[in-house]
C-alpha positions in Angstrom: -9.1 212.3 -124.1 -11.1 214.0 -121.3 -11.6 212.5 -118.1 -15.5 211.3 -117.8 -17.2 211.0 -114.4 -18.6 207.6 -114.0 -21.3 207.3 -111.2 -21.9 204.1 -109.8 -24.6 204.7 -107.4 -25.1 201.1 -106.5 -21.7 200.6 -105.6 -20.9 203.4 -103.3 -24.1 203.4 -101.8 -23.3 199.7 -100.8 -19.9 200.8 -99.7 -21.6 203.8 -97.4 -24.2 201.8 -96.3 -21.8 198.8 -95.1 -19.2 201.9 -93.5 -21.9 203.3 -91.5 -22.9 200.0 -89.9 -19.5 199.5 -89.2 -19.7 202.8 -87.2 -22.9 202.3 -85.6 -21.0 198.8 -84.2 -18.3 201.0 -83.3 -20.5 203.5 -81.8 -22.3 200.8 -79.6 -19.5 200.0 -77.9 -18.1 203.2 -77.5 -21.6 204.0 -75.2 -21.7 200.6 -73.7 -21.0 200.3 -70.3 -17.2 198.7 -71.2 -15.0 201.1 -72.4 -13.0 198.9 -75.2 -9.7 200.0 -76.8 -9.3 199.2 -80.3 -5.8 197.2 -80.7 -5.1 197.9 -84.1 -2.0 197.4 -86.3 -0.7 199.2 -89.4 -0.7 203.1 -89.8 -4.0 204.3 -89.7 -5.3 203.7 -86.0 -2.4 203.1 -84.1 -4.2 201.8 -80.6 -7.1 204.2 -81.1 -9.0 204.6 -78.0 -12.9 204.3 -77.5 -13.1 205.8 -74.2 -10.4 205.1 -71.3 -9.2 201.6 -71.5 -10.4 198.9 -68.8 -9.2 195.4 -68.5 -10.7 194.1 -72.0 -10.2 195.3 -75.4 -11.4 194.6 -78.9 -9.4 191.8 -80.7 -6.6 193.0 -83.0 -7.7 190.0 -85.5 -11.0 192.3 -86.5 -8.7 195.3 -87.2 -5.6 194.3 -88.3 -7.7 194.8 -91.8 -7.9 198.7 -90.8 -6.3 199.0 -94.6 -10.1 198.9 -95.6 -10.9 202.2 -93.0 -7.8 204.0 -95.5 -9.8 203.4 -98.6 -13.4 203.9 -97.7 -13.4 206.2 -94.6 -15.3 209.2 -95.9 -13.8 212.7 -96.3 -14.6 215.8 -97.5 -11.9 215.7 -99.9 -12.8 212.3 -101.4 -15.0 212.4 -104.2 -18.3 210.5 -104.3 -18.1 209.0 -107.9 -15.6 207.1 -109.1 -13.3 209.0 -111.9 -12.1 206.9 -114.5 -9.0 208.5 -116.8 -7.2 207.2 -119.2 -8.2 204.0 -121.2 -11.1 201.8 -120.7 -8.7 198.7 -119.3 -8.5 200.3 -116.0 -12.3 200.1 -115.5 -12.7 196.4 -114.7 -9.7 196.2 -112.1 -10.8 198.9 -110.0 -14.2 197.9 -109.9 -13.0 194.5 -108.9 -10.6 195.8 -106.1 -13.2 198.0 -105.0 -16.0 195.2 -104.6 -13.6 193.1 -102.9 -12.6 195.9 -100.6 -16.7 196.3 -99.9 -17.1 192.2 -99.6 -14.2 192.0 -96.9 -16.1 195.2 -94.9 -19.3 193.5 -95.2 -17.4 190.6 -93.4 -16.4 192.7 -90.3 -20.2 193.4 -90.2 -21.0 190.1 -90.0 -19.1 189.2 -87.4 -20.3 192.7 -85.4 -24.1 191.5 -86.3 -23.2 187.9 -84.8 -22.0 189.1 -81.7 -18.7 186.7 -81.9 -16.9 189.9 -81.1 -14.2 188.3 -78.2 -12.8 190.8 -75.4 -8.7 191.1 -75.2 -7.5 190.7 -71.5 -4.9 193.1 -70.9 -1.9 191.6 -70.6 0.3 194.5 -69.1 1.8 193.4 -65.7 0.3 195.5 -62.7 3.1 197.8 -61.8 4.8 196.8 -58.5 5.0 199.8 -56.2 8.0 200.5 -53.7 8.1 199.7 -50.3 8.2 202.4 -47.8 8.7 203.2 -44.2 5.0 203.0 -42.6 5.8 203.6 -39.4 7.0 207.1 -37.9 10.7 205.7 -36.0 12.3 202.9 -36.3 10.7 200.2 -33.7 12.4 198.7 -31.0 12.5 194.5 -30.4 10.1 193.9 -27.7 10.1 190.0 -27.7 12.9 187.9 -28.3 10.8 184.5 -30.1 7.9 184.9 -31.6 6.4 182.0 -33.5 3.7 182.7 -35.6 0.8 180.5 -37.9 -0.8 181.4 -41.6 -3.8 179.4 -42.8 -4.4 177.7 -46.0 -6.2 179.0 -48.8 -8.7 179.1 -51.5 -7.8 181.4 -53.7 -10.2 182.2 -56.8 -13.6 180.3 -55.7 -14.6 179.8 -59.5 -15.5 183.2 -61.2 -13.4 185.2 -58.7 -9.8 184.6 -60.4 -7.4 186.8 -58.9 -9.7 188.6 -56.8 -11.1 186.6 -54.3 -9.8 184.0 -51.9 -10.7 182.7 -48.3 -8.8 181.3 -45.9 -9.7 177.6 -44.4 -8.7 175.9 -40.8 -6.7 173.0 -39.7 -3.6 173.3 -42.5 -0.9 176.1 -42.6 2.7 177.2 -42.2 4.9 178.3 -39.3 7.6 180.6 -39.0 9.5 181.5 -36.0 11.6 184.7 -35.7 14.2 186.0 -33.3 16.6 188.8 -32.9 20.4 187.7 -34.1 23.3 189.7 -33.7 25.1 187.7 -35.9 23.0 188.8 -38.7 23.2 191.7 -40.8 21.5 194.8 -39.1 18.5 195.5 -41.0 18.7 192.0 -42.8 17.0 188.2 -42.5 18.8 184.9 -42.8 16.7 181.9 -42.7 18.7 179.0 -40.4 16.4 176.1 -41.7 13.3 174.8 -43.3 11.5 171.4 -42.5 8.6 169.8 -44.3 9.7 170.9 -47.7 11.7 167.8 -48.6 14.6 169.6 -49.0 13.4 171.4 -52.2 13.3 174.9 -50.8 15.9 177.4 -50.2 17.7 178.9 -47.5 18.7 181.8 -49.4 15.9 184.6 -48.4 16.4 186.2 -51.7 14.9 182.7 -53.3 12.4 181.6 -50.4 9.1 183.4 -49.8 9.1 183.8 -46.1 12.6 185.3 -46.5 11.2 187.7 -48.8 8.1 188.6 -47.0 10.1 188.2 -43.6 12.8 191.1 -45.7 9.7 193.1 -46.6 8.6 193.8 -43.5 11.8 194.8 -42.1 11.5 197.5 -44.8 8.0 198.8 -44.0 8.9 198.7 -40.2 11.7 200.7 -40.9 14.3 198.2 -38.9 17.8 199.0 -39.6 19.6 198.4 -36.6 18.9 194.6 -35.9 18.8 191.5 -37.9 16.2 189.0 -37.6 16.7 184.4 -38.1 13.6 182.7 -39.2 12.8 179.7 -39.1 10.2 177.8 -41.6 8.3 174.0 -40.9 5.7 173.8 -44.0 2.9 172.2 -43.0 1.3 172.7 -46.7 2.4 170.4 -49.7 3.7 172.4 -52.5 2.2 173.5 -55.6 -1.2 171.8 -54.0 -3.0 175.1 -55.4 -3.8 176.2 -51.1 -1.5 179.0 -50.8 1.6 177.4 -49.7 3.9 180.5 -50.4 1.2 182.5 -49.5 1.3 180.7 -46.4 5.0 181.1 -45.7 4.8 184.8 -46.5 2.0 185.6 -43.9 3.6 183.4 -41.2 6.7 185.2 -41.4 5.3 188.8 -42.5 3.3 188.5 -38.9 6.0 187.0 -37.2 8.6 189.8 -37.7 6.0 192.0 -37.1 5.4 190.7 -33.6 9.0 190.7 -32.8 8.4 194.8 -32.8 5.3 195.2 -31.2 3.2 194.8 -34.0 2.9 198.1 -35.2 1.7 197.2 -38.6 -2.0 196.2 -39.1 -2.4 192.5 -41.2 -4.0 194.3 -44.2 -0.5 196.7 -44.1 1.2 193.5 -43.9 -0.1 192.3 -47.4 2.4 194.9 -49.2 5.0 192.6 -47.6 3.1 189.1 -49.0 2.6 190.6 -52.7 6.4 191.0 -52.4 6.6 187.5 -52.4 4.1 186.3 -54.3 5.3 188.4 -57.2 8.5 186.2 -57.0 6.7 183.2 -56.9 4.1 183.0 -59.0 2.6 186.4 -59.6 1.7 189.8 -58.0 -1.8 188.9 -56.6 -3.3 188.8 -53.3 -6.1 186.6 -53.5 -4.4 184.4 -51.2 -2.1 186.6 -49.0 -4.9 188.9 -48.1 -6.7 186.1 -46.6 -4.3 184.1 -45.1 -3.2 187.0 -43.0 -6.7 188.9 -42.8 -9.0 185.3 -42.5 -12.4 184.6 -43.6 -13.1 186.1 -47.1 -11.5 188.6 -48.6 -12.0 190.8 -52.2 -9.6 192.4 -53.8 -10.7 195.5 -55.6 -7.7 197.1 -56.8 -3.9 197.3 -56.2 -2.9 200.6 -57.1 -3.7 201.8 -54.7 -4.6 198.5 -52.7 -7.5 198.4 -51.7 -8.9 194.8 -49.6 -12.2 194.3 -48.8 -13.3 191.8 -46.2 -16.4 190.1 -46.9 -18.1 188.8 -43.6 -19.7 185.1 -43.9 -22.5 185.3 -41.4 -21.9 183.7 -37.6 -24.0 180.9 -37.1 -24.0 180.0 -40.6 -22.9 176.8 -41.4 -20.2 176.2 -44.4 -17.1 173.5 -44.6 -15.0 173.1 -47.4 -14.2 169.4 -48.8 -10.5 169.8 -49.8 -9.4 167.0 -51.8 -5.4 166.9 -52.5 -4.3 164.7 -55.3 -1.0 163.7 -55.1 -0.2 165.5 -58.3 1.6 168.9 -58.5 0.3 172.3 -60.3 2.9 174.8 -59.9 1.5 178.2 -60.4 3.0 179.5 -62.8 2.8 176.5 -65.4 -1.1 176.6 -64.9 -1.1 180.9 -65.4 0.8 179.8 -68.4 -2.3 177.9 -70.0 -5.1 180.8 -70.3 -6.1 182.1 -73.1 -5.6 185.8 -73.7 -8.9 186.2 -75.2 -12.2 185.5 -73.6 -15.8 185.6 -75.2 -18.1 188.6 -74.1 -20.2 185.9 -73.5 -18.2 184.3 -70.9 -17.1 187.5 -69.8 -20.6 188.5 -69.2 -21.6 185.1 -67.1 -18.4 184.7 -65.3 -19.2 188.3 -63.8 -22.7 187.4 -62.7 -21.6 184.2 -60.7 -19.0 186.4 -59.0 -21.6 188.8 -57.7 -23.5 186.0 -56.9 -20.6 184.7 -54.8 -20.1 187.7 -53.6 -23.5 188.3 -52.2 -23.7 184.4 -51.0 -21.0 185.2 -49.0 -22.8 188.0 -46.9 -25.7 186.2 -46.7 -24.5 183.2 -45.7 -25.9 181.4 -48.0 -23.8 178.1 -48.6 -25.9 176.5 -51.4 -26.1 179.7 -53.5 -22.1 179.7 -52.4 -21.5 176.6 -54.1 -23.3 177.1 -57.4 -21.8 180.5 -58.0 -18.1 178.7 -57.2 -18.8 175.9 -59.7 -19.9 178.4 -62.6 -16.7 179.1 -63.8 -16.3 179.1 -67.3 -13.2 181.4 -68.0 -10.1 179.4 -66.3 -11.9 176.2 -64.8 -12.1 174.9 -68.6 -8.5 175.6 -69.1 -7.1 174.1 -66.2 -9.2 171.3 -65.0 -8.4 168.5 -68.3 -4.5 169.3 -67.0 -5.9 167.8 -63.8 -6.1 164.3 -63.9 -9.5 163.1 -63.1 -10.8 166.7 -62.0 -13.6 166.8 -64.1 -14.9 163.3 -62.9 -14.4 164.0 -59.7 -16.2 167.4 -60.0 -19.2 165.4 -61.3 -19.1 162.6 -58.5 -19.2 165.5 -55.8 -22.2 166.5 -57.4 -24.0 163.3 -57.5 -23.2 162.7 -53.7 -25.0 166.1 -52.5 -22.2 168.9 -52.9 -23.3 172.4 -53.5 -20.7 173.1 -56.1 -17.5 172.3 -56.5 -14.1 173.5 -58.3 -10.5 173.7 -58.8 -8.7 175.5 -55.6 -6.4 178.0 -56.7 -4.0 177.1 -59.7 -4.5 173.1 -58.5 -4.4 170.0 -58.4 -6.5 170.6 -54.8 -10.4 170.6 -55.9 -12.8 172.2 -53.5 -16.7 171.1 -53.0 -19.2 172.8 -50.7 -21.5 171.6 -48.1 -22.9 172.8 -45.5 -23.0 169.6 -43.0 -19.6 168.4 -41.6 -21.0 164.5 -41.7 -21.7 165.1 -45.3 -18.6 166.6 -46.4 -17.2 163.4 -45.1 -19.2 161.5 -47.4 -18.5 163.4 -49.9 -15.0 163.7 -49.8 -14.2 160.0 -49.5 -16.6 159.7 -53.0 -14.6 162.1 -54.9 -10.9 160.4 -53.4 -12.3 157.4 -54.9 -13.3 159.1 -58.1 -9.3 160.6 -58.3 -7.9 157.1 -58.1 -10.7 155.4 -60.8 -10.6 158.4 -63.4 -7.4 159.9 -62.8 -5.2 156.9 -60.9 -4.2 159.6 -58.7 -4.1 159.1 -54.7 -6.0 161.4 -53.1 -6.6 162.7 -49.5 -9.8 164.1 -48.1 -9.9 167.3 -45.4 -13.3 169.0 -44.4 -12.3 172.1 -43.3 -14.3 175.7 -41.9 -13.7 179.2 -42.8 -10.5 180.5 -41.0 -12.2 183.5 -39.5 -8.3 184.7 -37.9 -6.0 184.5 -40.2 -2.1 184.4 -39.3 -1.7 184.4 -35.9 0.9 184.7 -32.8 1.1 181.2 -31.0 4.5 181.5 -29.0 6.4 184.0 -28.0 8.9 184.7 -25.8 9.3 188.4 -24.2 12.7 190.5 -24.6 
């Protein structure tokens, strides 16, 4: 029997008409001004790139049906009809596969057309360079005591997760540092720690400002001297305002001191990321401002790169830091974000940051506080694991704050005001509102912006 050429015009002009929006999709976000990677899975576009990848990517969920690009991606070599040989019988079930095949592309149009398209976050953990030697000899001790102080700190401020943080007066760790022969040259010990209850370790290896405090030793280049430290934590733990953080700074300055401080603070965050990457993850959002004060952006870590964002003198701006006496340690509350985000959310999120951002230069406390209470990427997430944060959110509002939001990874929720009296006020309202919604005690601080950072406040000289 010979082979007859069918044509089925209708058909295959469907199928190339529902391919080619496909590609114009595809096209679209190849030009647009986020590069996305494909994630695909099977054989035929192993993570095929659409410019050079950036921190989102295009769900695998929308490809992982990339079987359909095998069958109807147009080639040369592929014939435009459909050939029929053989028997009749096989007519009906390949038209049938083939109009399924075109109904499941049209799908992945649909859901191009209805922009429900969600962006990947990369999930790759940022590379942890290696310490080195930044100074050009080995330093020599010239005080004997130093004892130094690191802020608290509000790390994220809303829409700036991971990137931004600030650094608030009255609450923070200390550390004190001294030369001991009877330690290791080269090497910390930590003789004791006070204000942790006991929950904290002596063992540097397991204790942030032994890390840090170890850190530094290596960037100074100290190997003929060992340093004690001392640690009194003056921050509650896993209260979501920088505790390790805290620890880290205090005794990354501290050890510094005790040679001269050759290192500059922002050198001194190498030391602090060291830490934090123990503790709950390698980001500086609240290292970089509790040694450098005020605010501070973080715009890249390889290489690092800080950027200290100067809130205007004269301005007025307190922060209303309300500590439930409920526990969020770090990493459980990471643990809870979703991997995926809507380009919606993606798209708002980074408008309220640069809107933070550019409050923060002007000095513009109102502005300040909307743009901090516009999260909607991690503030959904995390604040129902809060009890009574999302109450308490509302009753700041009600009572005249500017915004308000969860500090850090929590439980410690932050409003904005711009009147010391008021932040008062407010504060006792949303203490009140802990205990009614969430039947969690609650203390009220109204703090300023930490201008400083970690400091020297006793030494003693060689």
């Amino acid at each position: 029997m010979n082979n007859i050429n069918l044509r089925r015009p209708s058909l295959l002009d469907l199928m190339d008409k529902a391919y080619a929006s496909v590609e114009k999709r595809i096209e679209f976000h190849r030009s647009s001004s986020l590069n996305l990677t494909a994630s695909c899975s099977g054989q035929l576009h192993p993570n095929q790139s659409f410019g050079k990848p950036t921190s989102v990517s295009v769900p695998s969920k929308i490809w992982q049906r990339n079987v359909l690009f095998q069958h109807f991606r147009p080639e040369s070599s592929r014939p435009r009809r459909v050939l029929i040989a053989g028997t009749s019988s096989a007519r009906p079930l390949l038209l049938n596969k083939k109009i399924a095949q075109i109904t499941e592309l049209q799908s992945i149009v649909s859901e191009l057309r209805t922009s429900r398209v969600k962006c990947q976050a990369v999930t790759t953990a940022t590379p942890i360079p290696p310490l080195v030697q930044l100074t050009i000899a080995e330093p020599k001790p010239v005080l004997k005591f130093v004892k130094a102080f690191a802020p608290a700190t509000v790390a994220n401020l809303g829409p700036g997760y991971d990137f931004l943080g600030c650094a608030v007066e009255g609450m923070g760790d200390y550390v004190t540092a001294e030369v001991d022969e009877n330690v290791e040259p080269g090497k910390v010990a930590i003789a004791s720690i006070t204000g942790d209850g006991s929950r904290l370790s002596l063992v540097p290896e397991k204790n942030c400002a032994g890390i840090a405090g170890q850190a530094t030793m290596t960037l100074l280049g100290v190997q003929n001297v060992g340093v004690t430290l001392n640690l009194h934590k003056g921050l509650p733990l896993g209260s979501g305002l920088g505790s390790s953080a805290a620890s880290a700074a205090a005794a990354a300055v501290a050890v510094n001191a005790l040679f001269g401080s050759p290192l500059t603070k922002a050198q001194l965050v190498q030391a602090g990321l060291e830490s934090e990457a123990t503790v709950s993850g390698y980001h500086a959002d609240n290292v970089a401002p509790s040694l450098m004060g005020g605010f501070v952006l973080v715009r890249s870590y390889d290489p690092l790169h800080l950027i200290p964002l100067e809130f205007p003198e004269g301005k007025q701006l307190y922060f209303v830091l309300v500590i439930p006496e409920f526990e969020a340690p770090t990493k459980e509350m990471r643990a809870v974000l979703s991997p995926e985000i809507s380009m919606k959310a993606h798209v708002e999120n980074c408008s309220q940051a640069a809107a933070l951002v550019s409050a923060i230069l002007r000095g513009d406390a109102k502005l300040l506080g909307s743009a901090l209470g516009s999260d909607t990427i991690v503030e959904p997430k995390r604040g129902p694991l809060i009890p009574g944060m999302l109450a308490v959110k509302l009753v700041s509002g009600r009572h005249g704050a500017f915004g308000c939001t969860i500090s850090g990874a929590g439980p410690t929720t932050v409003a904005i005001t711009d009147n010391e009296e008021e932040g008062h006020r407010i504060g006792a309202r949303m203490v009140e509102e802990f205990l009614a919604d969430g039947k969690l005690r609650a203390a009220a601080h109204v703090q300023k912006l930490d201008r400083e950072g970690a400091r020297v406040v006793e030494s003693l000289k060689v």
